[in-house]
Structures are given as C-alpha cells and as structure tokens.
N, C-alpha and C positions, 0 to 999 in steps of 0.2 A: 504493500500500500504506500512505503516511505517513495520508493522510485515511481509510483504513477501520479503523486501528488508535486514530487519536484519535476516533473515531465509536464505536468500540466502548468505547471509554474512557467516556465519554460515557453512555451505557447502560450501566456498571457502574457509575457512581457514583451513578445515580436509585434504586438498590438497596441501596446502603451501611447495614449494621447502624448504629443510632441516628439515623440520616436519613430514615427511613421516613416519617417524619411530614410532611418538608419539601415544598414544591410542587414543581413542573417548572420553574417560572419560577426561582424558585433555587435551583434543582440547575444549570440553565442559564445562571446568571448568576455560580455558582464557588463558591457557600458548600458550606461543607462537606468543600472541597478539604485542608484539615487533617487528615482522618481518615485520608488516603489516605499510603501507602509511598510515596515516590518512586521512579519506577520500577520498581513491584509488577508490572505489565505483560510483564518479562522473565524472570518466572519459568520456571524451564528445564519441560519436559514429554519431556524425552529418553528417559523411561522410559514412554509413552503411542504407539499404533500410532496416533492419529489425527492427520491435517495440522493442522499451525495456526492455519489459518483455519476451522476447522472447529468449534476451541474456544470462536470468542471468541462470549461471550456463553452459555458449556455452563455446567452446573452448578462447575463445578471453577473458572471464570475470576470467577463469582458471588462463591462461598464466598472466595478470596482477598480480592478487592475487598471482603465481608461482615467478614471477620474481619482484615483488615489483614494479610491474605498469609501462609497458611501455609508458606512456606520462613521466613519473619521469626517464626513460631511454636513452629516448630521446637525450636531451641535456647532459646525463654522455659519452652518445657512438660518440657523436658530437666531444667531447675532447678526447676518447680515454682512458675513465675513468671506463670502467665496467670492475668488478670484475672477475677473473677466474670462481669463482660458477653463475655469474652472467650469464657469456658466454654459460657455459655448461646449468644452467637453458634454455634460449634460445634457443641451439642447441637439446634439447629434446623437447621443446615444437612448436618448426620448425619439427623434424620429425614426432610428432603425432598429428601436425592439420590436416585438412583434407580442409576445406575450403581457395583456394588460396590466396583472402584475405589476410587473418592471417598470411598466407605463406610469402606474398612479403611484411607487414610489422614490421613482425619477419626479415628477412631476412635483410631488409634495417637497419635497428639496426644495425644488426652484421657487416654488409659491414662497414655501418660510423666509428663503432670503429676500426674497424683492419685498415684502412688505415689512421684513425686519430693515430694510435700510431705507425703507418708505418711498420706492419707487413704486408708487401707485399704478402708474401707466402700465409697468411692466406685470404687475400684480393681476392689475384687471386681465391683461393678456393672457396671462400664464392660465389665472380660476378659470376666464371663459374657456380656453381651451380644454383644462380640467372635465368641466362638465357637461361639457358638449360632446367629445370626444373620448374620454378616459372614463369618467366614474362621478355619476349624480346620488349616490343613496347614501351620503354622508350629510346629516340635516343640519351640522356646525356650518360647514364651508356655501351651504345652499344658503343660509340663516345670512351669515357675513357678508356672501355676494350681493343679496338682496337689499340689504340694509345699504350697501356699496353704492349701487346700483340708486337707490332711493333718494342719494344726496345728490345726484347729479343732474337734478331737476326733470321736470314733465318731459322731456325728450326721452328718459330710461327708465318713465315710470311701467311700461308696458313690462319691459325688463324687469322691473323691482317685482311687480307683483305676478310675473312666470316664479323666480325665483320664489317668489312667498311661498306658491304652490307648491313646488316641489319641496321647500323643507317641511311642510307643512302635511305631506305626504308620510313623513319619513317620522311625523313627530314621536308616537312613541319609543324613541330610542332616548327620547328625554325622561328623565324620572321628576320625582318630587316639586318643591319649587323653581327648579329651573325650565321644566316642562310646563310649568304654568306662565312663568314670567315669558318666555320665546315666542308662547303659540299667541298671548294677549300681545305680544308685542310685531306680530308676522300681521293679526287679524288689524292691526291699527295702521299698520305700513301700509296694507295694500288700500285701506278706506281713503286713507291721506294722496297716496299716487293718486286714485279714480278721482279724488275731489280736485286733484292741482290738476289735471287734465281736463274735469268739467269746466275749471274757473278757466281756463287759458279758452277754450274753445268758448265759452260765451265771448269773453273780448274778442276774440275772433269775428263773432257772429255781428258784432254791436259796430262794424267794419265793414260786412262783407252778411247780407240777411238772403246768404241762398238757402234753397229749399235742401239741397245737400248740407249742407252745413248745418241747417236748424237741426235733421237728419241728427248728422253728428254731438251735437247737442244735449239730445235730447239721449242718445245709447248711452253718452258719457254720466248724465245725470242719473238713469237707471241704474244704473251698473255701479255709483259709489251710493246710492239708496242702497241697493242692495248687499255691496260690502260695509258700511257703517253698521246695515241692523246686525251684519254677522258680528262683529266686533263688540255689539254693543249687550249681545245675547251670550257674548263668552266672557262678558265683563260681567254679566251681571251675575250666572253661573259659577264664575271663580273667586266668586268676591273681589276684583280691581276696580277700580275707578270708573266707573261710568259714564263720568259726565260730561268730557267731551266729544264722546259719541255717541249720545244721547240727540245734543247739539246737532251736530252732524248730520244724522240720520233725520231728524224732522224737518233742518233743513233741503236736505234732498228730496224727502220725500214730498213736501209741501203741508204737510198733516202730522199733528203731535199722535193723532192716534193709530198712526201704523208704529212708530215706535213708542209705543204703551208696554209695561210691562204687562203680561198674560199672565 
C-alpha cells in the first residue's frame, strides 16, 4: 500500500497548479516538491461513500494537490486570505470537475472568501452560480442570497422573493427559535419586495396610464395583498410582531377586513 500511495503521489504532483509547464524529467527528479503541503495526502474523505483507493488520482485528490489542499484552504478562505493564483486554481478546477460533490465544495471555498474580504460582486457571482448550477437545498445560503438580493432595490426584488421561496422550501432544516425568526423574516422580505415593486409601478402609471401598465399594477398590488396576509398570518401564529403587516396588508388590500384576525 506504502509504494501505491507514493506512486500516486507521484502522478499528482506532474499536475501541480504552476508546474504545468515543467517536464517529467523534473517532476521526476523532485523540483517543485515546495509547492506541495506536507502531508496533503491525509486528507480525511470520511464524509465520501467511495474506498480510498479508489480516489487516488479522482478529481478531488487532483484539485488538492492543484490548489495546495483544500482542508489547508479552508480556514485561509474563512479570513479572506487566498491568493489570486489560489482563486483562479479553484475557478479551473470548479469548471473541470464533473462530480457535484467537488462542485459545491470547490464552490463553498470561493463563496467564504469573496464575502470574507467583502467583494460582494464577486460573492453574488460565485452564490448565483452556486444555486443555479451546483446545489439549492441549503436554506442558510438561499436565506443570505435573498436577503442579498433584497437590498439591491425593486430591480432584484423578483430575485429576493424566488430566493425567499426556495429557502423557505427547505425551512425545516431550521429548529427552535431560529426557525421561527428566518421563516417570519423570509414571509416579510418577500411582502416588502411585492410592495417596492407595486409602489415603483404606480409612479410609473401616474406617467404613462396605459391599459398594460394599469394591467401591471394592479398583479403587482394582488400579489403583495396576498404576500403581506401570508406574513401577517405567521406573525400572528408565532407570536412576532404584527403590526407592520397588518398595515401592509389593508393597505393592499383596500379593506381592514380581509386582514381581520379569524
């Protein structure tokens, strides 16, 4: 097992991110052995159904060896600490794995760092691509996108309140108070996007009084009547606050007694 695990070593390191260019003759002869973790080889796979030996040389034993060992990246992307070739390593070894796995935790690397050094841009990039492509059944990152999403006014409100949905799908994976606090706070984002979108489209209307546009109007008005009573039904349910969409809701609706308590 000692010579198929140093053989395999061997063949990860003819692949080493920045040694691409090197020959075989000196990959073979140790240059380059600086780049490597010591020890990178032990990295645990305890949360992986496939044998051991089954890895060496898979995409996952690569990208370590490529990127100097995602458990050692870990906690640098936690701080907002990897290096530009470090990112770009990642971002190539994110689009030639094949196994989603690898996918979402290549992935989650890159998220941790760009929002630990507060490159939002980069962040939104990364999440949307996350969820669109990699893995939506995580209600934290659905939770955060949406909220994300919800500050960057009525243009992403349609956005804020997909994403409500989806974590809001996902919600019992939340327990106790924290399951109460997320879902009252998911049912209030989306009532809030439908209303910044009804108010933007009246001014709109109070401009331009086409028949399409009142149209519009008037779905945008439904449709936060209809998200405020939800919000306003789970408030009153969980014991929070009810009183701003309470508000809300009568105003949408025109009538205190659709949102009446029953």
């Amino acid at each position: 097992m000692r010579t198929f695990w140093l053989a395999g070593f061997a063949i990860i390191a003819l692949v080493a991110c920045g040694d691409k260019e090197k020959s075989n003759t000196a990959a073979a002869a140790g240059e380059g052995e600086s780049d490597f973790t010591p020890g990178f080889v032990d990295i645990s796979f305890d949360d992986d159904e496939e044998d051991m030996d089954d890895l060496m040389g898979s995409e996952l034993m690569r990208t370590s060896a490529e990127c100097s060992n995602l458990m050692r990246l870990e906690p640098a992307a936690m701080m907002g600490k990897l290096k530009e070739g470090e990112i770009n390593c990642l971002e190539d070894a994110l689009r030639d794995a094949e196994k989603q796995t690898y996918k979402r935790k290549l992935s989650l690397v890159l998220m941790a760092d760009a929002w630990a050094k507060g490159d939002k841009q980069r962040w939104d990039a990364v999440a949307s691509r996350h969820l669109e492509e990699i893995d939506r059944s995580d209600p934290d990152l659905c939770y955060k996108y949406a909220l994300y999403m919800s500050k960057k006014g009525s243009g992403k409100a349609e956005s804020a309140i997909r994403w409500a949905d989806v974590a809001l799908e996902n919600r019992t994976r939340w327990k106790g108070d924290t399951h109460v606090a997320r879902v009252y706070s998911l049912y209030r984002l989306k009532a809030k996007a439908s209303m910044r979108q009804w108010l933007e489209l009246e001014d709109n209307y109070a401009s331009d009084q086409s028949d399409e546009l009142r149209e519009q109007v008037d779905d945008a008005r439904n449709r936060t009547k209809t998200m405020s009573r939800e919000w306003l039904e789970y408030a009153r349910s969980s014991g929070k606050d009810s009183t701003v969409a309470k508000q809300m809701c009568e105003q949408a609706a025109g009538s205190a007694a659709f949102c009446a308590d029953e």
